[in-house]
Each structure stands twice: as structure tokens, then as C-alpha cells.
C-alpha positions in Angstrom: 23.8 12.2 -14.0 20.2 13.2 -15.0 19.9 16.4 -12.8 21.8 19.5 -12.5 22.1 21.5 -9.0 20.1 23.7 -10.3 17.3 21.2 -11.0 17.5 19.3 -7.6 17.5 21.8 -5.5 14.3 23.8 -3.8 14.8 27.4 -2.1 12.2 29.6 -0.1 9.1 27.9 0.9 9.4 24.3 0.1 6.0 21.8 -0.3 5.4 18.7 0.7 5.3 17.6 -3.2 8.5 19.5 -3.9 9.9 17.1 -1.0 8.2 13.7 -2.9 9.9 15.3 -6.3 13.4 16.0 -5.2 13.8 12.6 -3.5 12.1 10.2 -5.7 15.6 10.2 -7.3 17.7 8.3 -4.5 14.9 6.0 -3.9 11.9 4.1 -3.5 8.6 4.5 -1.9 9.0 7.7 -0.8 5.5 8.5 1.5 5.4 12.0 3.5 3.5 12.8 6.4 2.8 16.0 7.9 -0.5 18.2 9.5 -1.4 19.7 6.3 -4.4 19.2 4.0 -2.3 19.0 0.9 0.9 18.2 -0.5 1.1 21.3 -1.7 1.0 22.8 1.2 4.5 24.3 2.0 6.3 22.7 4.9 9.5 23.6 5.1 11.4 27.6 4.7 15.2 27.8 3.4 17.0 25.3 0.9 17.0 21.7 0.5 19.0 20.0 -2.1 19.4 16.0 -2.8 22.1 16.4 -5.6 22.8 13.3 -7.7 26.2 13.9 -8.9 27.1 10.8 -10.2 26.3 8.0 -10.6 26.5 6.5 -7.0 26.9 9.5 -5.3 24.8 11.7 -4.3 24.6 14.9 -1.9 21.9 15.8 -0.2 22.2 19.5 2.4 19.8 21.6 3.9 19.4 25.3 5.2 16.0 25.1 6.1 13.4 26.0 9.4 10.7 23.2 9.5 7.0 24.8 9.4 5.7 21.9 10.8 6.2 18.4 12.4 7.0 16.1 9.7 8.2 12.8 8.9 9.0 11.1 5.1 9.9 7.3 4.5 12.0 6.3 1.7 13.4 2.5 0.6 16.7 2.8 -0.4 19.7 0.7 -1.8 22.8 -0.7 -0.2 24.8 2.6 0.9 27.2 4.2 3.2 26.2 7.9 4.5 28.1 10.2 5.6 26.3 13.3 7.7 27.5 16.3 9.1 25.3 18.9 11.0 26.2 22.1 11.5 23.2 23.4 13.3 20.4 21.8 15.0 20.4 18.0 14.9 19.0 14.3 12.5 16.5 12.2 13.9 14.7 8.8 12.4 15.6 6.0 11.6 17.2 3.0 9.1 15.3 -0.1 9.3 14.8 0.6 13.3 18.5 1.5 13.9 17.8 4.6 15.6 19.8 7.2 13.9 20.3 10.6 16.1 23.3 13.2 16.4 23.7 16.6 16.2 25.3 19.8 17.3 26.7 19.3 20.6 26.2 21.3 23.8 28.9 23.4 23.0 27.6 24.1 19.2 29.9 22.0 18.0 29.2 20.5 14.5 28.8 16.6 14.7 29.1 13.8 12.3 28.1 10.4 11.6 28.6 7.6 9.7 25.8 4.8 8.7 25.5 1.7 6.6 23.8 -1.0 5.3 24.3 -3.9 2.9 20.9 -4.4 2.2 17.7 -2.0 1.0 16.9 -0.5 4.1 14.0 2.0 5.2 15.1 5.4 6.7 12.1 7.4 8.4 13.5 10.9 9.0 11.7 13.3 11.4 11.7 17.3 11.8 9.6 18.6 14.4 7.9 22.3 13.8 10.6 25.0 14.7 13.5 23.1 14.2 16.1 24.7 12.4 18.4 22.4 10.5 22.0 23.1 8.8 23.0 19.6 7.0 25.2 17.8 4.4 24.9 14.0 4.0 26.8 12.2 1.1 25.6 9.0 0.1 27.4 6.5 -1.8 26.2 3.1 -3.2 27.9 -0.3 -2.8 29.3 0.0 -6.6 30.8 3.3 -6.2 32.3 2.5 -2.9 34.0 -0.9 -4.2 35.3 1.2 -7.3 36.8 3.7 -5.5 38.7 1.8 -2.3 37.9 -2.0 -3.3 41.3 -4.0 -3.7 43.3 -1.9 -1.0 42.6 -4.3 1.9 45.5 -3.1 4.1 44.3 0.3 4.2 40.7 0.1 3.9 39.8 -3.6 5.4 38.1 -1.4 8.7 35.9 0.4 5.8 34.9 -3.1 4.1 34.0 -4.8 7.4 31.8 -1.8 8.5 30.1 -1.6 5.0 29.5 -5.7 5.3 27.5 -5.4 7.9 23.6 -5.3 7.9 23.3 -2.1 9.9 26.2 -0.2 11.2 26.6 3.9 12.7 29.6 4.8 14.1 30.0 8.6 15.4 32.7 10.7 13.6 34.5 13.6 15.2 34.8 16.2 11.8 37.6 18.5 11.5 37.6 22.2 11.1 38.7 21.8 7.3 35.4 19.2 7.3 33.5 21.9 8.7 34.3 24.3 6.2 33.7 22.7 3.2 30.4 21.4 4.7 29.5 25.5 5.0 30.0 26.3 1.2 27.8 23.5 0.4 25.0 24.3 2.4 25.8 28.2 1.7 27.3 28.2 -2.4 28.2 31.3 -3.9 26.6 32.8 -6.7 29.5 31.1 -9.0 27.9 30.0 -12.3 25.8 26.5 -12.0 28.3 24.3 -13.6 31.2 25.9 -11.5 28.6 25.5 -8.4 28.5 21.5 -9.2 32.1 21.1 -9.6 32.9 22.8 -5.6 30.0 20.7 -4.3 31.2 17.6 -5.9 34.9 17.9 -4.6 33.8 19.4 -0.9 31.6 16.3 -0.6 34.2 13.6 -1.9 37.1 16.0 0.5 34.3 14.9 3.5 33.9 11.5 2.3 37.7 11.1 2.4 37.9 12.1 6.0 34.9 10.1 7.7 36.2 6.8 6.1 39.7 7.3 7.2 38.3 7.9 10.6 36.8 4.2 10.0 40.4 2.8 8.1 42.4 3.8 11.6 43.7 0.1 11.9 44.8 0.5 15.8 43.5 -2.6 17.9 41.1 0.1 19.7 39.6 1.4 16.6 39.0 -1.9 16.3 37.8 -2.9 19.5 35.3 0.7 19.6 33.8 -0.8 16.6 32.8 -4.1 17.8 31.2 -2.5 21.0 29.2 0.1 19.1 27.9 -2.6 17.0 27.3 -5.0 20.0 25.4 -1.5 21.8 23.1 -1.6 18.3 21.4 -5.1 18.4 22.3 -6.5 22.3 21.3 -2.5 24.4 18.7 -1.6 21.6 15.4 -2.4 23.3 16.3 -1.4 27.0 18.0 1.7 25.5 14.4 2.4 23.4 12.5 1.7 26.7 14.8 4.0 28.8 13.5 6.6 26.1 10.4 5.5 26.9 10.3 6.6 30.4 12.0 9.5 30.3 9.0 10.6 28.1 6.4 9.6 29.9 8.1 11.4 32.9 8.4 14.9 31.2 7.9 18.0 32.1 9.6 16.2 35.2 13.1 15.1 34.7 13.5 11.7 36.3 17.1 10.9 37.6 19.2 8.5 36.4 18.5 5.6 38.9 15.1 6.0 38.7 15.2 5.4 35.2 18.3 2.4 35.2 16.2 0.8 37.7 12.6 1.0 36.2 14.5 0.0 32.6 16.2 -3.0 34.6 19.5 -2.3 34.1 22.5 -0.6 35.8 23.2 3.2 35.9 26.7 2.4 34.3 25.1 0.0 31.3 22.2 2.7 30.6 25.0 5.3 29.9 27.1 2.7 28.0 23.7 1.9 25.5 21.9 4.8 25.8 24.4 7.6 23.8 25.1 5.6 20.6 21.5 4.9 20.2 20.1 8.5 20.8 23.2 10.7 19.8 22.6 12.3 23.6 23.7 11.2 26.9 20.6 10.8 29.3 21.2 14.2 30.9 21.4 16.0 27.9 18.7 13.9 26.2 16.3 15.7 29.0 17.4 19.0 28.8 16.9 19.2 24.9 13.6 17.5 25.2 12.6 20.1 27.8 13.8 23.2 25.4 11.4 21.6 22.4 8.8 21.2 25.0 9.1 25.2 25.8 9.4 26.1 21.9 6.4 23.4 21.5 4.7 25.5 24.0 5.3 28.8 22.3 4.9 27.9 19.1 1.3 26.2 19.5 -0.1 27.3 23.3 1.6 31.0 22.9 3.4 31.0 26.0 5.8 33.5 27.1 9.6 33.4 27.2 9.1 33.8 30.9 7.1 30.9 31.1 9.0 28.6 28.4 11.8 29.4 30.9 10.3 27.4 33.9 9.0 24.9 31.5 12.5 24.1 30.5 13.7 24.1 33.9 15.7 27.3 33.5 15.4 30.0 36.6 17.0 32.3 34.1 15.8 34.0 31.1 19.2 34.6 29.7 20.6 31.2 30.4 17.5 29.6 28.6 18.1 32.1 25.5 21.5 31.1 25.5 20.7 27.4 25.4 18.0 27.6 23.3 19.7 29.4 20.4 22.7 27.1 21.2 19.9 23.7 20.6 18.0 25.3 17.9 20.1 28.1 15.7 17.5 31.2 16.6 16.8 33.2 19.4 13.5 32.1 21.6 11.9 35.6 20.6 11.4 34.3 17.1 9.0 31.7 18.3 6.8 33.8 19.9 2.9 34.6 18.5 
């Protein structure tokens, strides 16, 4: 195994070489970039943990307000992740397969599952402010072959998915998921080894769940997995450019047909491609890009709630609280000075 918990995990202030240390484990490469004159500068507040606890798997969570914008790259071998967020959200990507999902509207927590049969890169990004609650479990091609190979009636959906060069598929996690996502990103103070041990089973409980959620067998499962895949490689440019021009609209919020029509495509097909790709629907891609542009503008320009309010399109104060604690896990007070 090589590492305990206790080993490969970071809590408090966290540094930029504390980051390069912990996941130099899982893979290769690893480069870091953020606005600081030194990688031992610290970056990140709260806990991170990448936790190797086998060989093959390996469970990485964070706890954890980021201090700055920053972005890592890492090469890594053949997997299949599973992610759940509990608060705020994952961005980046894996080999340019946009990866992007997190807590919903609502707050509720959202999951994910990703693949790839081959090393891919994975460029994750925080941006300053963001809050982020976490658990993905990672499990290499071995491991995953051990564990369900030779049951092709029950896990054929699983072996297609993980054959593929790139694959993501959304997941929909239960409350039990939920739960056992919590005490890994919040263990008790049971002794180390007993620590390991809860981690280990919560993850492989989580793993169990997301992959069955692949094994469904109906014809639709089957036929919601082609499309997604189709969305990945056909709708990934257009759906990259209608990102495009929603940014270069904001502050402004463009409607939908202006941006189907300057993207070339149909208001029906940019819905269709643009979700999978961005974790968001368009309309709710804008409004949380609007709330990070009134945190942005609090955190660096000093502006008032008031005025982050009418930034983010909000004619209410309290509405805009209620959304921004709802998009980002704290209240917009503690982003202000």
C-alpha cells in the first residue's frame, strides 16, 4: 500500500508542494499552477486526502476553501472514477473531455462516472473562493478486471463503458451514497487503522452503486449510453463554442437563440449537447457564472453585497444570499474585505 491515511492526507493550510507531494502517488507529471511566488506558498484551507488503499484503488476527498485560482495537471493510467460532490462543484478536464458536475440547484449532491482505457491527462481547476466537499474513487484496469471480470451478464454494460477511449456518464447517488461520502470527507477521531478500514469499505459501498447504475441492462440504459457518448466526440466543439459565447457575453446573459444561432445550431440540439458536456444546462450555466463573477468581484474589486447583487442579476439581497450559499457552501458575507 505504501501510505497510511495518516500520511496522505494534508489539513489546515495546504501548499502548493503539499499538493505536488500527495499526488505524485496516483500519477505522472504532476505540474501546478497558481498566482503565487512559490510552491510553498499555501493555496488551499481545509483537508485534502489522495489515499492509496490498495493497490488499484485509491480515494481521493476533499474539505477544503480554495485561496486562490488554481489549476494542476497530472498523466495518469487506464482508470474508472467515480466522483461525488457534496458541496460546490469539479471542473477540468481528461484528455479534453470536459469533465463538470456538481451540486445541483436544489443542493443536491451529484455524481459522476469517467473512464478511459488509455493514459489520459486530467487538468482540474478551482477558482479562488470556491468551496469544495468531494470524494472520488479511482480504480485501475487490473483491479476492476479482478473484481467484476468474467461476469459478462451482469457487468457487460460496465466492460463496454470501461473499453472505451473516453467515456462520463452522470450518476444519480442515493441517500445511503451520500452518507458514506460524508464520513469520508468528515472521519471521526477513531484510531488511524480503524479510520482506513471505514474509508476503505465507504468507498468500495460507492463504487458498488455507481457501477450498477452502469450494469442496468434495460435497452434504454443502453440506448442513454450510446447518445452520451455520441454528445462527447459528434456535439463537443459546438458545445465548447456555445461556452464560448456565453463568456464573451457576460455580465449580460444572452438568450438561448441568440446563442443556438451564433453557435449554428438549433435551440433543441444546444440543450441536447450542451448539459453532458458542462454538467449545467445553459440557463443555469449563466446564472452560476454570474454568482462567481459577483464573489470574483468581492473577493478582488471589494464590492458590496449590494452591488454583487446587481452584478449577479439578483434585485434581491436575500434571494442572492440564498443562491449563493446554495452554489458555493458559505454565506456572501464571508467574502467580503
Amino acid at each position: 500500500m505504501g501510505r497510511t491515511l495518516a500520511e496522505a492526507t494534508r489539513e489546515g493550510m495546504i501548499t502548493g508542494e503539499d499538493l505536488g507531494d500527495l499526488t505524485r502517488h496516483v500519477g505522472k507529471d504532476y505540474a501546478f499552477e497558481a498566482p503565487c511566488e512559490s510552491r510553498r506558498d499555501v493555496v488551499l484551507k481545509g483537508r485534502f486526502s489522495l489515499f492509496p488503499a490498495r493497490r488499484g484503488l485509491s480515494i481521493h476527498s476533499t474539505n477544503l476553501l480554495a485561496l486562490h485560482d488554481l489549476s494542476t495537471e497530472i498523466l495518469l493510467p487506464p482508470s474508472l472514477t467515480v466522483s461525488l460532490v457534496l458541496a460546490g462543484r469539479i471542473d477540468g478536464n481528461l484528455d479534453g473531455m470536459p469533465i463538470a458536475h456538481g451540486v445541483s440547484e436544489a443542493g443536491r449532491p451529484d455524481g459522476c462516472v469517467w473512464s478511459h482505457s488509455r493514459p489520459g491527462r486530467l487538468r482540474p481547476r478551482l477558482g479562488r473562493g470556491t468551496l469544495q466537499r468531494k470524494v472520488n474513487i479511482s480504480v485501475d484496469m487490473d483491479w476492476l478486471q479482478a473484481s467484476v471480470g468474467g461476469l459478462e451478464s451482469e457487468t457487460g454494460a460496465v466492460e463496454r463503458f470501461c473499453g472505451r477511449a473516453l467515456a462520463i456518464r452522470p450518476w444519480a447517488p442515493s441517500a445511503r451514497a451520500v452518507r458514506l461520502a460524508r464520513r469520508i470527507v468528515e472521519p471521526d477521531d477513531a484510531p488511524p487503522f480503524v479510520q482506513a478500514l471505514r474509508t476503505e469499505s465507504a468507498a468500495i459501498a460507492i463504487l458498488a452503486e455507481a457501477l450498477q447504475s452502469l450494469s442496468g441492462g434495460s435497452a434504454e440504459a443502453s440506448l442513454n449510453d450510446n447518445r452520451e457518448i455520441a454528445v462527447s466526440r459528434r456535439d463537443a466543439r459546438r458545445a465548447r463554442l456555445a461556452r464560448d459565447l456565453i463568456e464573451s457575453h457576460l455580465p449580460e446573459a444572452a438568450s438561448l437563440a441568440e446563442i443556438a444561432a451564433e453557435a449554428g445550431m438549433s435551440i433543441s440540439t444546444l440543450q441536447r449537447v450542451f448539459k453532458p458536456l458542462t454538467g449545467r444546462t445553459v440557463v443555469e450555466y449563466i446564472r452560476h457564472r454570474k454568482l462567481e463573477l459577483a464573489r470574483d468581484a468581492m473577493l478582488r474589486d471589494g464590492a458590496t453585497i449590494g452591488q454583487a447583487t446587481f452584478l449577479a442579476g439578483y434585485t434581491s439581497t436575500a434571494n442572492f444570499a440564498t443562491a449563493f450559499k446554495r452554489a458555493f457552501g458559505v454565506s456572501p458575507s464571508r467574502y467580503r474585505g
